[in-house]
C-alpha positions in Angstrom: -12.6 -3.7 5.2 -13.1 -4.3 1.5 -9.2 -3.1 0.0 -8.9 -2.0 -3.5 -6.1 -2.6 -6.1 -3.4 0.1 -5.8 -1.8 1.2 -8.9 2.2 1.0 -9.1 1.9 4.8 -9.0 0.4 4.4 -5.5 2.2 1.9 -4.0 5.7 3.9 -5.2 4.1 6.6 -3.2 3.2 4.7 0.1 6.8 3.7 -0.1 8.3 6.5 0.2 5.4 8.2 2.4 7.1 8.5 6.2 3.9 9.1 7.7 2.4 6.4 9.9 1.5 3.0 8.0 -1.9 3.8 10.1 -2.6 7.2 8.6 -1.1 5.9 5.1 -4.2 3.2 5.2 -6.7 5.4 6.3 -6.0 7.8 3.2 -5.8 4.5 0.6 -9.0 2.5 2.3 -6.6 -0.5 3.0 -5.2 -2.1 6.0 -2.3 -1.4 7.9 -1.1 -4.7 7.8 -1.0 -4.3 4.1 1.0 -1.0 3.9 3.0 -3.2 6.2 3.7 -5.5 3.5 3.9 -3.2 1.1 6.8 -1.6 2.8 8.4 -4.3 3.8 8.5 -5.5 0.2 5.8 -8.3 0.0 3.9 -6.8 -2.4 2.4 -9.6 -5.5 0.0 -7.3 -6.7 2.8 -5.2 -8.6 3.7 -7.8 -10.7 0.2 -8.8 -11.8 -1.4 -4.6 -12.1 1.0 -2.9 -15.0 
């Protein structure tokens, strides 16, 4: 699966999105694992995409 770069606005809203980190990839075209990280706070990309 080719993942795109998610905007800060994005990943604010996958944080706080309760739905399952499966159904929250699906909608975004990225992995689970990475909505994983994402909530768990590993998340480089919003440093670098301002």
């Amino acid at each position: 699966m080719m993942e795109c770069k998610l905007t800060n606005e994005q990943i604010k809203k996958i944080l706080l999105d309760e739905r399952s980190q499966k159904d929250i990839a699906k909608d975004y075209g990225i992995s689970q694992g990475r909505v994983s990280r994402i909530k768990r706070g590993f998340n480089p990309e919003i440093f670098v995409n301002k």
